[in-house]
N, C-alpha and C positions, 0 to 999 in steps of 0.2 A: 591706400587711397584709391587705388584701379577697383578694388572689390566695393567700394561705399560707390562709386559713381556707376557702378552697373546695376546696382541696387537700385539706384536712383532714377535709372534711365536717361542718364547723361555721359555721352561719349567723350573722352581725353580731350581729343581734339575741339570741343568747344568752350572748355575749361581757362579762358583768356578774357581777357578785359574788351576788346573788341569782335563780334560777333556781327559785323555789317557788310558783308560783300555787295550788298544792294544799294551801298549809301552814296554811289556816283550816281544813280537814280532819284536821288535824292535832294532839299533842296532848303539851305538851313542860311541865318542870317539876323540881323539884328532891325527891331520893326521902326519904320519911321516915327508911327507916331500908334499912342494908345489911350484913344480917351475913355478906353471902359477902365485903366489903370492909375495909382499914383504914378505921377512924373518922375524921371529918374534921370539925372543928369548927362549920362554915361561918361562916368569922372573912371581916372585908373585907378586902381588898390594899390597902395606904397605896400611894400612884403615887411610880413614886422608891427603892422601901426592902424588894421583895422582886421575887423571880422568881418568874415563875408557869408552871407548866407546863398543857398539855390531856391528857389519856391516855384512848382507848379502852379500855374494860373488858369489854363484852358487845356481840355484838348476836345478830340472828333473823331473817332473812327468811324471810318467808312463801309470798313468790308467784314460782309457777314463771315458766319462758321458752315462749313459742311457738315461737320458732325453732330452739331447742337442748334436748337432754334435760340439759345439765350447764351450769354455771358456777359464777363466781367471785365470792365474797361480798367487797366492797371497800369502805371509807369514805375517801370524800377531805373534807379540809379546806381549805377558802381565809381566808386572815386577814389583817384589813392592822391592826399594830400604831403605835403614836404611839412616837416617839421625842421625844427631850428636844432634843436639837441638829440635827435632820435632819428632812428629809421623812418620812412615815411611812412602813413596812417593810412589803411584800405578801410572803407566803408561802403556798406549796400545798404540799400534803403528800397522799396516798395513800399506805393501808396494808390488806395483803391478809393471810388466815390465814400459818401456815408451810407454807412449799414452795409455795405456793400451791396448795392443796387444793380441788380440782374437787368441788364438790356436785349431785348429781342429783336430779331432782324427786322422789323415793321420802326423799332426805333433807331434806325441806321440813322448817319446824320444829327443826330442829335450833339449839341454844344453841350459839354459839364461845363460849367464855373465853378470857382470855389476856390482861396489858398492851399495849398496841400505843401510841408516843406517836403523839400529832400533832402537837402543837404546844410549843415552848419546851422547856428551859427560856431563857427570855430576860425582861427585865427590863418588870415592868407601870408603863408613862407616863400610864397611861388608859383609857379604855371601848375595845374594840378592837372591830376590825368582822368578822364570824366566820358561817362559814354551811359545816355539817358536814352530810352527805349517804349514806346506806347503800344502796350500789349492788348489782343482779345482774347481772355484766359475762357475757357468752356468751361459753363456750371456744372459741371461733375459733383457728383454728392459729396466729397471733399474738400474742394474747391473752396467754398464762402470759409466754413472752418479755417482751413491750411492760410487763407488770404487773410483773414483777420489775423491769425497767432501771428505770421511775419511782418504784415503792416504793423502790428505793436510792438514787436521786439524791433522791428529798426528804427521805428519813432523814438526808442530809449536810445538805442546805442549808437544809430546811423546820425544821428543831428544835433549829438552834445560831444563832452571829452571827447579826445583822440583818444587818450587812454583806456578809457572803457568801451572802447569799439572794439579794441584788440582782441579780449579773448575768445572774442566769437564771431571775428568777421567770419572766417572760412566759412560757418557753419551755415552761418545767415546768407553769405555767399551761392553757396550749394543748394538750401533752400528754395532759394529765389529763381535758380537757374530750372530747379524740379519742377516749380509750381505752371515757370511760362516755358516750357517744354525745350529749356536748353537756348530759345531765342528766336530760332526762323519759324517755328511748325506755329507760335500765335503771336508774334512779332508786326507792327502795323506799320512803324516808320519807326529810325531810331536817327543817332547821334552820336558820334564817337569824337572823340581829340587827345593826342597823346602828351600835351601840353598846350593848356589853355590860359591865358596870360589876364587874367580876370578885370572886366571892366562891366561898370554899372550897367546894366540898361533891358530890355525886355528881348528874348530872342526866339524864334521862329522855326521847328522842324517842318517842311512839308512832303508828303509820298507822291510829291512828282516829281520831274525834273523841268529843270529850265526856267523855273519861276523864280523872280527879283523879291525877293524876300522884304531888302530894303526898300519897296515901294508898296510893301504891304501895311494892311493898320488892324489892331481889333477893336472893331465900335460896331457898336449894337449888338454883343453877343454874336460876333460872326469873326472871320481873320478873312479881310477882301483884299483884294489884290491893287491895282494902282489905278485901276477904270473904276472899283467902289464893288467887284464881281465878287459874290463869295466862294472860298475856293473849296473847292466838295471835296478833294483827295482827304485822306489822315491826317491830320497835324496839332501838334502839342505848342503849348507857347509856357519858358520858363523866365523868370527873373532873376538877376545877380542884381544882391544889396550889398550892402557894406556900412557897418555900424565901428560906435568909437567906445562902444560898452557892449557888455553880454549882463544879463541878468543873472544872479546866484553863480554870480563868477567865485566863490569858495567854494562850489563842490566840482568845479573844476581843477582844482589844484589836489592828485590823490593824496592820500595821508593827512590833510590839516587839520578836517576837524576833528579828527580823533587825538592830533597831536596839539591844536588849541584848548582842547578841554581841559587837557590835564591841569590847565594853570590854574582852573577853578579847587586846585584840593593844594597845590604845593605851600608850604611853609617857612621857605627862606626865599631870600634875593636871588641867591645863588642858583637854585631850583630853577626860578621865574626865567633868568638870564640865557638857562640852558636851553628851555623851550619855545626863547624865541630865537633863538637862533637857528633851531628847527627846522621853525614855522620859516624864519627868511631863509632856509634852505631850501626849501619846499614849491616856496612860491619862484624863487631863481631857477628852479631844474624844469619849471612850468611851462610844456610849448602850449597850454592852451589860453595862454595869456598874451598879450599884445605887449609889447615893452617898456609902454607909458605904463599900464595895469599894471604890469610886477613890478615896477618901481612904485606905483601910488598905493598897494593892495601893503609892500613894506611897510608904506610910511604910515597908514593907518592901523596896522598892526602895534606899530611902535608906539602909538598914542594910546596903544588899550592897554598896552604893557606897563605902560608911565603910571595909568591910574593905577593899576594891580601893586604894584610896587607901595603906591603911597596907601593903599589900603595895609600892606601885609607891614610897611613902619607903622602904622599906627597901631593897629594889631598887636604888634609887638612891645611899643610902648605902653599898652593897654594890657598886655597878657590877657587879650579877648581873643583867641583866634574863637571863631566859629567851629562847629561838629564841621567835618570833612562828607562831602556831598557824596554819594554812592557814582558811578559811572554812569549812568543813565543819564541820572539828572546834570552831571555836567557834560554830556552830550547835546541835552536838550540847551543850555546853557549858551556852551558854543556857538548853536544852530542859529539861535536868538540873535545871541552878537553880532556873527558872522553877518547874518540877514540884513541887519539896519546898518549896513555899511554899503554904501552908495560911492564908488573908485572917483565917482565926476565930481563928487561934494564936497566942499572943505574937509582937510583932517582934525576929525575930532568930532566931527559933525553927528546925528544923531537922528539916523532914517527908524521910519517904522518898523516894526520886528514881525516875525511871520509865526 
């Protein structure tokens, strides 16, 4: 590890979750009111019983480069989530404007807008540990490259399963820390907490100190202060939601649908019985499920089991089984199934397939 991070240009000692000596200079808080945003209640997350996501909404850097006339305005995210059955979950995430749009010191001051996620959605166990950071990367002929390959590898890993963030947090980790020069050398304001106790609502980093965060607002493409003043220092505005569904909640569960396909080729009862019991083992060892989900994700498994069953009696009274479908197609199969199941909809119900 000491030999990869000299390589890298990244010294031991910055190789930590927080990287903010400057952050008592700092000036972070949750915003009164946001009418350039939807409304958000600031309700608390019961741990267990929602998902919660992170989303970039705005941010502003203020301060040029000395070494370059242009760069890339960037925010990474480092987070290490609590899980219910497992060790806790580290994910990193950077995310760059679209295209990755070169700003030059003439365009100082300028507002992005735009969603951009960072983080989740994935299921809140707890206070997580989270330290967000708005970078001015130098367009180095590297640069745009290196910033696209990480922005898409942690849009895959940084914002879905916990499970599949695993094998490659360090990597993406290390990465990220290569690309923004370890942290302080293009660091514009950042945000650290070593347990954050997750409630709804729009929040506020700014590169000053002393400013009342909670008498700030963003309207009209600005983040003004409590007289209506726009505030010209750095500063990023994120969102914490919280949903009572995730979409394509079955490729969150590893193993299933390879281990639900198979039901499309077995030829007893006895077969069908083994593989759902599986399947409801699968979805029980699941922290990326909310615990209403792996209870309702069961019970609709069990109603597609019921029909399989009454197909393979019939079958069997009929001595029609069907050719046995090669693995692909009953992959595709699964995928299908899986798809038009909707956790919120009656069981048995019958969503569109993808």
């Amino acid at each position: 590890m000491p030999d990869l991070l000299k390589a890298l240009g990244i010294g031991a000692d910055v190789v930590r979750d927080v990287l903010f000596d400057e952050q008592n200079l700092w000036s972070f808080g949750r915003l009164s009111d946001t009418p350039d945003l939807p409304e958000l209640t600031g309700e608390d997350i019961p741990a267990g019983e929602r998902y919660v996501t992170i989303t970039l909404h705005a941010q502003r850097v203020a301060h040029g480069r000395k070494v370059t006339t242009t760069y890339y305005p960037a925010v990474r995210c480092f987070a290490t989530a609590k899980r219910l059955l497992a060790d806790p979950a580290q994910f990193s995430t950077i995310t760059t404007p679209t295209e990755l749009e070169a700003i030059s010191k003439q365009d100082l001051g300028r507002v992005i807008f735009g969603e951009q996620p960072l983080l989740g959605p994935l299921v809140y166990w707890g206070p997580l540990r989270l330290s967000i950071a708005l970078h001015a990367i130098p367009a180095a002929d590297l640069a745009a490259p290196y910033l696209a390959l990480l922005t898409d590898v942690s849009s895959k890993v940084g914002m879905g399963a916990l499970a599949a963030a695993a094998p490659i947090a360090e990597s993406l980790r290390l990465g990220i820390y290569a690309v923004t020069g370890a942290g302080r050398e293009t660091m514009e304001v950042g945000y650290a907490v070593g347990a954050l106790e997750a409630r709804t609502g729009y929040f506020a980093v700014v590169g000053a100190n002393g400013i009342d965060v909670s008498t700030c607002r963003l309207a009209d493409r600005q983040l003004v202060d409590g007289a209506g003043k726009p505030i010209v220092a750095p500063w990023f505005v994120f969102g914490v939601t919280a949903s009572t569904e995730i979409p394509d909640w079955w490729s969150s569960v590893p193993g299933l649908i390879p281990t639900y396909a198979r039901a499309a080729g077995v030829r007893s009862i006895q077969d069908l019985d083994d593989i759902e019991r599986e399947c409801r083992a699968l979805i029980s060892a699941s922290d990326d499920l909310t615990r209403d989900d792996r209870k309702r994700a069961r019970e609709h498994l069990a109603a597609r089991f019921a029909e399989r069953r009454e197909e393979l009696k019939l079958a069997e009274d009929r001595e029609s089984f069907q050719p046995q479908p090669d693995e692909e197609a009953m992959v595709r199969k699964a995928v299908n199934e899986l798809s038009s199941i909707r956790l919120s909809e009656p069981i048995g119900s019958r969503g569109p397939t993808s």
